[in-house]
N, C-alpha and C positions, 0 to 999 in steps of 0.2 A: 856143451861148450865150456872149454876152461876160462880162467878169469885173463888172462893175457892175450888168446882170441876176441873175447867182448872187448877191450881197452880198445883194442884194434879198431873194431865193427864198431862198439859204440860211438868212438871219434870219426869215422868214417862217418856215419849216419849224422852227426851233430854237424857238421862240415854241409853234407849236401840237403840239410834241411834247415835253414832259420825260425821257419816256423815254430819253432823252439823257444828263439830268445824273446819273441813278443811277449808271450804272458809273462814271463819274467821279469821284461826290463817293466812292463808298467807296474809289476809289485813293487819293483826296487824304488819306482817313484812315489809309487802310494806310499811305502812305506818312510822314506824318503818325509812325505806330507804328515804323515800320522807323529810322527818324531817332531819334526821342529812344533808342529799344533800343541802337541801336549807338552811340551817346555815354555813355548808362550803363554799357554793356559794355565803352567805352575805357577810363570813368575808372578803373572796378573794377577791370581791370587792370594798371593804372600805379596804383594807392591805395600799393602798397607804398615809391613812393620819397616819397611824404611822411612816413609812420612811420619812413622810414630815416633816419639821422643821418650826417651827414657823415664823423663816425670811424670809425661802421660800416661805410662802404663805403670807406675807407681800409685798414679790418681786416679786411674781406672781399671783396678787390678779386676775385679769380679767380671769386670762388661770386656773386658781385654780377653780372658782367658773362654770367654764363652765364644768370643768371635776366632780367638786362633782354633778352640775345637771344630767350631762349625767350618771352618776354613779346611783342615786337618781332613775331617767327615768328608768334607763333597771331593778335595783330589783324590781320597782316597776310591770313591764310587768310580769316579770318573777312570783312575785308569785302570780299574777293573772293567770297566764300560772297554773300553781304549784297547784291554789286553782280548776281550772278546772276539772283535772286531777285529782287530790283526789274524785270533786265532784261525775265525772263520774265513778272512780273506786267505789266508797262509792254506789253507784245507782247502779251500774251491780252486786256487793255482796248482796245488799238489796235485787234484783229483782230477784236475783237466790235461794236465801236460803231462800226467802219465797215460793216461785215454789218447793222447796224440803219439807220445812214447809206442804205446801197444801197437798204434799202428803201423809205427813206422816200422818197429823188429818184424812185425807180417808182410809187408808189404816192399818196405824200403821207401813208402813216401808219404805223407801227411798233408790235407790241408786244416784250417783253421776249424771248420766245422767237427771233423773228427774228434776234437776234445770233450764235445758236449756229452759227449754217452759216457766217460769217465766221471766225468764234472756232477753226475747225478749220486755219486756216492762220497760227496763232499761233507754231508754230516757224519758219513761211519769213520771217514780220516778224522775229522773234528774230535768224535766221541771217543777212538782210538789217542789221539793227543791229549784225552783227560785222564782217562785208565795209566798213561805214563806216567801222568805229571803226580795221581796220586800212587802209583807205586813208587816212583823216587822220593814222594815226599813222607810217604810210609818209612819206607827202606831206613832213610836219612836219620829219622826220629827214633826208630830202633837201634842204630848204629851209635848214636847223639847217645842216647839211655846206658848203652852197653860199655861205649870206652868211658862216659860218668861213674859208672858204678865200678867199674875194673880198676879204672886209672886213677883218677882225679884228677891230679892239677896236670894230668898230663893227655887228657879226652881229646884236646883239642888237637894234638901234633897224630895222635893215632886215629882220628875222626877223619881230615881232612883225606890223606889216602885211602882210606878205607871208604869215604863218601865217591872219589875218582873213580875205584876200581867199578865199585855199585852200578855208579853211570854209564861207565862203559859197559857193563854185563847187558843191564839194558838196552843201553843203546844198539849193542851186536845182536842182543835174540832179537830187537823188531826192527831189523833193517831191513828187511823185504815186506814191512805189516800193510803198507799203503802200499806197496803192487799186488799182493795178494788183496787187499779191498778192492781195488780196481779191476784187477783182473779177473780174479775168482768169485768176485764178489760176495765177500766175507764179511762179516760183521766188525764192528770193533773187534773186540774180543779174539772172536774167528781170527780176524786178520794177523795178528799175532802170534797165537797157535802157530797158524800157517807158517809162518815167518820161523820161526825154531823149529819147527819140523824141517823143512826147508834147507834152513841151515844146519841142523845135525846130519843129513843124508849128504852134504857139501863141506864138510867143515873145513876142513882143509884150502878150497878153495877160495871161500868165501872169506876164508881170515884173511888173504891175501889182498882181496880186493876192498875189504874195510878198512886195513891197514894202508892200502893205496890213494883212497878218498883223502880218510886224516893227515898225511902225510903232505898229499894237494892242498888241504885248507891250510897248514901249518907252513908249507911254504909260497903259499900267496900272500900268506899274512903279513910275514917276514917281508916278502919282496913291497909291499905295499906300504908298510910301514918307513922299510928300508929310503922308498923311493919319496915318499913325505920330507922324511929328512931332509933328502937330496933341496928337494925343491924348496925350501925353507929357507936355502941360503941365496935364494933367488927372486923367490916372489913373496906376499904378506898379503893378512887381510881377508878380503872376498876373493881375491884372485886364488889363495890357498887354500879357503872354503872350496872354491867350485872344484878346483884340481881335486881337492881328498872326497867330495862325494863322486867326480867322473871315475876317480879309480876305483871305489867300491862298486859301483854300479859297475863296471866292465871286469872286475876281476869276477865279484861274486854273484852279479846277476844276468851279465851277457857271455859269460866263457864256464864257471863254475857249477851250478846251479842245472843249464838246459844240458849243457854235457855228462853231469852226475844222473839226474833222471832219466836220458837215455843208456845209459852205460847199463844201473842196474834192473829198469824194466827189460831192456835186454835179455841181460843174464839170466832175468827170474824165468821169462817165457823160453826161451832155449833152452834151458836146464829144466824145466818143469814137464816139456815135452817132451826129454828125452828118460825122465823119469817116468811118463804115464808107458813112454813106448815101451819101459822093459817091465812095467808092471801086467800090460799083459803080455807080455812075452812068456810071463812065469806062467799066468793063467792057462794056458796054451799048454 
């Protein structure tokens, strides 16, 4: 299946199933919750240096500077706590609404329960989200080192594109790593592999359809941005707060989001069975 047939089918599927946008719209609101919590939770903690007066922390330099650490120490837990906990929520919605994905590309229809047998390799997406997070943080650091020592005062203008290209490199070998976990039921790791193998036997195609995605986030963003404006000249306040999280939740969590995981669960199961069909074709 090429990538302009799935666009097709994938939209077609995302259309006559909503079943889709539920797990989605309630992250959009958890997450939603989990944001404004942890900025109340910052400001509450740091309230004490606006009651503080500049002589008082002149007059209590040593007992001041113990309580901004300790203050400093527990956000810091906290939104590692915070970043956890998103992760894993972010990994059980991936691993269940591709599990709903799978079935729809088999079948053409989904119910709710469908997800649960996805949703059960929610820690290998998890554990696959670390393996990235410490390859880009690897990458970045050796990149950081190299244009330090090459350039010098010039690291930072040769770093920052060379950190983008990095990301994307990554970003394009595991863009199938969570449907091969789900699918194939692959490990971390596995799931990955899978994902560049995958895409080098597709590449062509597959560029197409990566560069198709980014192109949709880049211009929702634009349009949503665009439309904030608009409304600025109209409404204030809460009324513009509610406006700017409805349009994120319906661009990125009810249209974006259930429509991209069915698009390229899709592609991966069509294109992967018509890979095994010619592999024994040769065996033959």
């Amino acid at each position: 299946m090429k990538s302009g047939e799935s666009l097709r089918e994938g939209f077609k599927h995302y259309l006559n199933n909503p079943v889709l946008i539920l797990p989605y719209l309630l992250f959009g609101l958890f997450s939603l919750f989990l944001y404004n919590f942890s900025i109340n939770f910052a400001r509450e903690s740091f309230s004490i240096l606006k009651i503080t007066s500049p002589f008082q922390i002149l007059l209590l330099q040593e007992e001041f500077a113990d309580t901004l650490s300790a203050i400093i120490l527990r956000n810091v837990f906290f939104f590692i706590l915070v970043g956890i906990i998103y992760a894993l929520v972010d990994s059980f919605v991936k691993a269940y609404t591709i599990g709903l994905s799978e079935k729809i590309s088999r079948t053409g229809g989904a119910k709710l329960k469908d997800g649960f047998q996805g949703a059960t390799q929610t820690l290998q997406i998890f554990g696959k989200n670390i393996i990235l997070i410490l390859l880009l943080l690897f990458g970045f650091g050796l990149l950081l080192l190299t244009t330090a020592i090459l350039l010098a005062q010039f690291a930072l203008l040769a770093f920052i594109p060379a950190a983008i290209i990095y990301a994307f490199i990554i970003y394009s070998v595991s863009f199938f790593a969570s449907q091969s976990i789900v699918v194939e039921k692959k490990g971390p790791w596995g799931g990955i592999v899978s994902s560049y193998a995958f895409i080098k036997r597709n590449m062509e195609d597959v560029a197409k359809l990566i560069l198709f995605i980014l192109f949709v986030y880049v211009a929702f963003h634009v349009i949503r941005l665009a439309s904030l404006r608009l409304f600025e000249h109209f409404f204030v306040g809460a009324t513009m707060r509610l406006i700017s999280v409805a349009e994120n939740l319906l661009l990125g969590y009810i249209i974006m989001r259930p429509y991209f995981v069915i698009l390229k669960t899709l592609y991966f199961i069509k294109n992967q069975r018509f890979i095994l069909v010619k592999a024994k074709e040769k065996m033959r």
